[in-house]
N, C-alpha and C positions, 0 to 999 in steps of 0.2 A: 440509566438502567431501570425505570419506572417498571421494575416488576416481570422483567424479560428473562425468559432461563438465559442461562449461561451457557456461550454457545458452544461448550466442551461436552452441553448434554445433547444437544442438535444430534438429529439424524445426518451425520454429512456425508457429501457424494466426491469421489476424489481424493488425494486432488491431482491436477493436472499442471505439469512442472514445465518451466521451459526456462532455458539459459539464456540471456541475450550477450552481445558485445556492451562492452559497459562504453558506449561511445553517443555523444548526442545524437547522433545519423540513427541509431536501435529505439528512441521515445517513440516514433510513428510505431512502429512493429510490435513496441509495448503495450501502446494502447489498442491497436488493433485486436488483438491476441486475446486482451482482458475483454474488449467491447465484444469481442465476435463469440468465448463462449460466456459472457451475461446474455446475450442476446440469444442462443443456445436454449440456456435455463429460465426465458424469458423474464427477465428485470426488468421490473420499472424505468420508462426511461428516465427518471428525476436522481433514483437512485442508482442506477448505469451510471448516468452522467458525474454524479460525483464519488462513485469506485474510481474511473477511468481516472480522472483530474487528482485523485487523494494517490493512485499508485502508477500515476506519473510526477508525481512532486516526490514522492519517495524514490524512483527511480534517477531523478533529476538529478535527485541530494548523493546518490551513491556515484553517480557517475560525476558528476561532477567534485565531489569533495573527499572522494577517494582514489585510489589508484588501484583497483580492484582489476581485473582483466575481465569480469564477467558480471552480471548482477539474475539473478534466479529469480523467478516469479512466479509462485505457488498458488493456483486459486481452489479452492473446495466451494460447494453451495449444498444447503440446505431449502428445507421447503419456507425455510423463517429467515434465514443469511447466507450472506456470502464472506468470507473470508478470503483476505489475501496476505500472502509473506514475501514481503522482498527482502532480498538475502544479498550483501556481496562481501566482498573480504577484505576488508578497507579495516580502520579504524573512527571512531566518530568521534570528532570533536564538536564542544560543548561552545556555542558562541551566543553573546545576548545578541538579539534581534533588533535593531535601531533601525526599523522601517522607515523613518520620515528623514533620515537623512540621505534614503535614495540604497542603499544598501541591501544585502542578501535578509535572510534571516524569518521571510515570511511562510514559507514551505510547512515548516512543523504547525504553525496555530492553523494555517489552512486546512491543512488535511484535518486536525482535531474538529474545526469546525461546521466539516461533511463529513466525518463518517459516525459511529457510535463507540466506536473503540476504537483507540490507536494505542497503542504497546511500542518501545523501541528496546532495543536488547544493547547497549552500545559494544561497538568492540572496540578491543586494547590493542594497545602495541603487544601485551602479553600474550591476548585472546583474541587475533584480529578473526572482524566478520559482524555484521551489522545487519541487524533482523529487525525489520519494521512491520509490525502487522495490524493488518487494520480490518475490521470490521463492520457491515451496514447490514442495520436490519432491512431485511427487506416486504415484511408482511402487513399487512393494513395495522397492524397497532401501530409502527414507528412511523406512519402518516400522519 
């Protein structure tokens, strides 16, 4: 956060909502979707490349570790970021990540490790719905 407003005071434009099927077959169309308006609002392609990869590992984890029928994908930009929300109706469970024994579990430190914010919202059995939002700066300071 080395001194960056906070991107709730951003001028933001959007955002631009789309529903997919929560089924592996919908990642390409995800990505597509995301790559075609950063490329729109012209993003960097270093920082393109790791939106796409941070909210298709977020899309992955909805479809695959829930039973959601749909997953939503929100993106707003800014002349400084981009923001995206993926949304499905699932519940999230909490599992530790034991990468080296060949296992699931590496999705969340990834995306923390390309974007500048990630946020998860978990949802319950009580409050099912699972909001990941992730954020990347995109303006010459976060180079």
């Amino acid at each position: 956060m080395q001194g960056s407003p906070a991107p709730e005071r951003l001028d933001w434009k959007g955002p631009v909502v789309r529903s997919f099927r929560a089924h592996p077959s919908a990642l390409h169309d995800i990505r597509e979707f995301v790559r075609g308006l950063g490329e729109d609002e012209h993003i960097g392609v270093d920082a393109l490349d790791d939106l796409v990869l941070a909210v298709s590992e977020a899309c992955a984890n909805a479809i695959i570790h829930t039973n959601s029928p749909t997953v939503e994908v929100a993106c707003r930009f800014s002349s400084q970021a981009v923001e995206v929300r993926v949304r499905d109706a699932g519940v999230f469970r909490r599992k530790v990540p034991v990468p080296e024994l060949g296992g699931t579990g590496r999705g969340i430190p990834m995306m923390m490790a390309v974007m500048d914010e990630v946020a998860i919202t978990e949802g319950s059995s009580r409050r099912p719905g699972t909001l990941v939002r992730l954020v990347k700066r995109t303006d010459s300071a976060s180079t």
